[in-house]
C-alpha positions as CSV (number, residue, x, y, z in Angstrom):
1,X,0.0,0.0,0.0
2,X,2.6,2.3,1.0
3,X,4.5,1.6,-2.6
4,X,1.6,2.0,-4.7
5,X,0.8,6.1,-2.5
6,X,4.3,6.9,-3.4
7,X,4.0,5.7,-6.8
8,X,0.9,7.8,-7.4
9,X,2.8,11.0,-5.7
10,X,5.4,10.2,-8.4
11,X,2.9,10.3,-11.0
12,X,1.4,13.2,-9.8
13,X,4.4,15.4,-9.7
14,X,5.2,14.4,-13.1
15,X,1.7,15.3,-14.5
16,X,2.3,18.5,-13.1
17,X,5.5,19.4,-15.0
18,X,4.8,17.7,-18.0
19,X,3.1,20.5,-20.0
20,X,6.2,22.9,-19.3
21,X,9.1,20.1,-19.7
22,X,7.5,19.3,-22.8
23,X,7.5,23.3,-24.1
24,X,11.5,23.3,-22.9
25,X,11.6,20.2,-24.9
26,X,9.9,21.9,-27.8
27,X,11.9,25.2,-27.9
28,X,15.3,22.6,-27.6
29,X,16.9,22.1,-30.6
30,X,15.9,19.5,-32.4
31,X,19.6,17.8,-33.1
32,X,20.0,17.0,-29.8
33,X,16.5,14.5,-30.0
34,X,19.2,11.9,-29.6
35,X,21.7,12.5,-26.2
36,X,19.8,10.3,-23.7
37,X,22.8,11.3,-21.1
38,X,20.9,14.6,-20.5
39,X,17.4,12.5,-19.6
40,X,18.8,9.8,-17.8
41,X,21.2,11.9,-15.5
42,X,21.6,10.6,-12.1
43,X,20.0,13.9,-10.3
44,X,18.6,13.5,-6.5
45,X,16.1,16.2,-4.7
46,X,16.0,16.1,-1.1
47,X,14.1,17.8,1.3
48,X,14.2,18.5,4.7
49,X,11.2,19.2,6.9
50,X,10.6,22.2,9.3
51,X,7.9,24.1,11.0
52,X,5.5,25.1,8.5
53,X,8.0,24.5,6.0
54,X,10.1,22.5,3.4
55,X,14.0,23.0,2.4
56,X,14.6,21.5,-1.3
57,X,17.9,20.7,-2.0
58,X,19.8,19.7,-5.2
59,X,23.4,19.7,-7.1
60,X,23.4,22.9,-9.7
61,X,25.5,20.7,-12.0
62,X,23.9,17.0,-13.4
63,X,25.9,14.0,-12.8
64,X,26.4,14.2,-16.9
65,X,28.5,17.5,-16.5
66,X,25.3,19.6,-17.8
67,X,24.8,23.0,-16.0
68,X,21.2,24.1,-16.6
69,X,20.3,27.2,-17.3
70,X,17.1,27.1,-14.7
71,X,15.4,25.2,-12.3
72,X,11.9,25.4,-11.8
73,X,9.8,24.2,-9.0
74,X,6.5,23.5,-8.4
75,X,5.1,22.1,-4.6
76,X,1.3,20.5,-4.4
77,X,-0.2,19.5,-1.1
78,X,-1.7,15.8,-1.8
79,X,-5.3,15.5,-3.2
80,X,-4.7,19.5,-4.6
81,X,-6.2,19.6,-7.8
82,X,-5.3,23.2,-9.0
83,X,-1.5,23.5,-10.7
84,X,0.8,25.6,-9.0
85,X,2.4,28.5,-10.0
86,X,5.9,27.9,-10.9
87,X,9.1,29.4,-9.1
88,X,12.0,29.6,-11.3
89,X,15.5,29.7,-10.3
90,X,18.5,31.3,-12.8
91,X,21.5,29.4,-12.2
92,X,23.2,32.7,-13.4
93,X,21.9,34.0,-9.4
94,X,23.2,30.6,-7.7
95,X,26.8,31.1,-6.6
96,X,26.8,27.7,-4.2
97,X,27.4,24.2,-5.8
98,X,24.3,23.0,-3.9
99,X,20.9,24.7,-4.7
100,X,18.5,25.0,-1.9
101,X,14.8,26.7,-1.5
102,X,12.6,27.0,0.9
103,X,8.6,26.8,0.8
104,X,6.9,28.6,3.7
105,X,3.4,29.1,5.0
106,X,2.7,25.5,4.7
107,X,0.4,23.3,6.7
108,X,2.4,21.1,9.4
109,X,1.8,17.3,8.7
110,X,0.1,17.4,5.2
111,X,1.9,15.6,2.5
112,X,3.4,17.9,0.1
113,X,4.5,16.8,-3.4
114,X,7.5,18.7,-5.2
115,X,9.0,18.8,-8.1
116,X,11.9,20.3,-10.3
117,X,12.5,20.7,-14.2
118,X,16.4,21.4,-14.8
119,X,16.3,23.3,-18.7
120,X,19.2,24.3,-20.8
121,X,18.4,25.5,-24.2
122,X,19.3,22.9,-26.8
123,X,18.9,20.0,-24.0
124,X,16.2,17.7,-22.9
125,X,14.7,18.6,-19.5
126,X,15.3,16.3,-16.5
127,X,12.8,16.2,-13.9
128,X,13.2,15.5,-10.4
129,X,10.5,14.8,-7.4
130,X,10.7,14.7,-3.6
131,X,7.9,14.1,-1.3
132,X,7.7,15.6,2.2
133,X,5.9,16.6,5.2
134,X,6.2,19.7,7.3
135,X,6.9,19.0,10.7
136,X,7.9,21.0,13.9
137,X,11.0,18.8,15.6
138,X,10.3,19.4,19.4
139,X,12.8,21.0,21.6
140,X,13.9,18.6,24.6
141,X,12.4,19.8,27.8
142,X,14.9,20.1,30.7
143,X,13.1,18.1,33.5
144,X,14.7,17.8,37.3
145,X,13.2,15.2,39.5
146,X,13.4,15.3,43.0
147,X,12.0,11.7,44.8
148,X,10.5,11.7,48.4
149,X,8.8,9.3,50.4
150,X,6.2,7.8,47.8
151,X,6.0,10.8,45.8
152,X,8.3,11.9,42.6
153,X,8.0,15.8,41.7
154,X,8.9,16.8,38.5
155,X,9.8,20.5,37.9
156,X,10.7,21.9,34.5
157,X,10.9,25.8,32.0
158,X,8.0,26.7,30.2
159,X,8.8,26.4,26.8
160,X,9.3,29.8,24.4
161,X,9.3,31.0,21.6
162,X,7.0,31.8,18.5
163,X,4.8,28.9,19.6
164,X,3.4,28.7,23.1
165,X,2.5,25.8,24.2
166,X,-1.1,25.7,25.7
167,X,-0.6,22.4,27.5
168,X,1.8,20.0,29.1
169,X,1.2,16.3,29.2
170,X,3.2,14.1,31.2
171,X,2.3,10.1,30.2
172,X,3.3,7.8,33.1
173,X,3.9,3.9,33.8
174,X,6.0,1.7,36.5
175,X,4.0,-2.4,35.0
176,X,4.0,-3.9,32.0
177,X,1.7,-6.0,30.2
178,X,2.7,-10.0,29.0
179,X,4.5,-8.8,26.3
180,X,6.6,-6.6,27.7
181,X,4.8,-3.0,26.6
182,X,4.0,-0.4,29.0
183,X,0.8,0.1,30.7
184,X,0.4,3.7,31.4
185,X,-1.7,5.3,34.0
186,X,-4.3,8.1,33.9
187,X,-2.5,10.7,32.1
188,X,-1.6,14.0,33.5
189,X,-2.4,17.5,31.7
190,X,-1.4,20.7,32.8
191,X,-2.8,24.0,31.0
192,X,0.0,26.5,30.7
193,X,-2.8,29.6,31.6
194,X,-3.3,27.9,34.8
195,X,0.6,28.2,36.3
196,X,2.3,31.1,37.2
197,X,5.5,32.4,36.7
198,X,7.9,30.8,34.3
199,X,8.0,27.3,36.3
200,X,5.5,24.3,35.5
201,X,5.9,20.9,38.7
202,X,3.4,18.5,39.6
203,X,4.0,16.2,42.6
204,X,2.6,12.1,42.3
205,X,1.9,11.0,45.2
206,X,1.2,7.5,47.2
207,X,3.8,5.9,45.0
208,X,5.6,2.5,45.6
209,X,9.1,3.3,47.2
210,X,12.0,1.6,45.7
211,X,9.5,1.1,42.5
212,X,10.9,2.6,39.3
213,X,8.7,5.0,37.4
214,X,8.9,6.2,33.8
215,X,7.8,9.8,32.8
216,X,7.5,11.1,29.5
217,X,6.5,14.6,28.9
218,X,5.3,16.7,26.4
219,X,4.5,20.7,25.3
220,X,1.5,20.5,22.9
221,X,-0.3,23.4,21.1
222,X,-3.1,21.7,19.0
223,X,-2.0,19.2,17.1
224,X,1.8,20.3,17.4
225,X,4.3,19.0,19.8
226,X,6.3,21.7,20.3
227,X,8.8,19.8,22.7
228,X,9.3,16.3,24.5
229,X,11.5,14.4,26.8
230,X,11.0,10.6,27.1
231,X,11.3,8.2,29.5
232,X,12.1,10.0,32.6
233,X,13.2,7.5,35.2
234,X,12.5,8.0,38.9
235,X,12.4,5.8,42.0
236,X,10.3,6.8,45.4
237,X,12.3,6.0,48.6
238,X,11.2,6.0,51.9
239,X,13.5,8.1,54.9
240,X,16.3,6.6,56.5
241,X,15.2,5.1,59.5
242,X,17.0,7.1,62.8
């Protein structure tokens, strides 16, 4: 199933840039019908996912020698029906072996299809496709534990930046099942609107000393996870006996 969606993607990028490789193709000249090495150049796209936002990335010279003389790129989020308007880069402006662009003011976690026509006059175009999905990559959250007598307290920063979190989750489990996977408790949630100052701690309490718990917590806003740390161990011990 998974072969067969990025097969279609494929398909679908190269619908999209059909209709203007093939009016590069036609404005080539038509001696050079026959130099396969400029359609079968070995020529990667590779993008890298950010927050709201995808980084394109690609040699400015094909692996057959050929310098183009622009790159144009068009991005379509999956199920888009409409063609995109196309960005053209002048290899006359690109000083940097590598050529990179970046799309912006997309939608985090939609599937996002893109594809590049490299052109030279008097050359067949080569197309190249990338798929990719805008992500945010959570920060890790600095957490300090501090055990007691059957209780672990966990005290961490508020999280800034351009994104506030709105809440902090904190997932929890000391048994496992038959198979080995955790089984977590009731989860915790703490709305950021409802602590003061710059500090976020919750205290669990009526713990099993000398029991080992595992903490994982999370800053959410929406459907983003804006940062994370995992698997927090922490062990409740009773007070030295006097």
């Amino acid at each position: 199933m998974k072969m067969l969606r990025n097969t279609l993607s494929l398909l679908l990028a190269i619908l999209l840039l059909l209709p203007m490789a093939a009016q590069v193709f036609a404005e080539s000249d038509i001696e050079n019908v026959n130099k396969p090495e400029s359609v079968y150049a070995i020529w990667k796209v590779t993008v890298s996912p950010g927050d709201s936002q995808l980084t394109i990335s690609f040699p400015k010279t094909l692996t057959s020698g050929i310098v183009p003389d622009t790159f144009t790129l068009r991005i379509v989020a999956e199920g888009q029906r409409e063609v995109p308007t196309p960005i053209i880069l002048s290899t006359d402006t690109i000083e940097s072996d590598i050529v990179s662009y970046t799309f912006t003011k997309l939608t985090n976690n939609t599937r996002y299809i893109i594809g590049v026509v490299a052109s030279k006059e008097g050359e067949r175009p080569v197309i190249g496709t990338a798929v990719g999905i805008p992500v945010i990559i959570p920060v890790a959250i600095d957490v300090k534990t501090v055990v007691g007598n059957g209780s672990v307290k966990l005290t961490f920063n508020k999280l800034e930046g351009k994104k506030v979190p709105t809440v902090y989750k904190i997932n929890w489990w000391y048994k496992k099942d038959k198979k080995g996977k955790p089984i977590y408790e009731k989860p915790v949630e703490i709305n950021s609107q409802n602590t003061k100052g710059q500090v976020v701690s919750y205290t669990f309490i009526k713990l099993n000393n000398g029991t080992t718990y595992h903490f994982d917590i999370t800053a959410e806003k929406g459907a983003d996870i804006l940062g994370q740390t995992i698997d927090i161990k922490a062990a409740p011990k009773a007070p030295p006996k006097k």
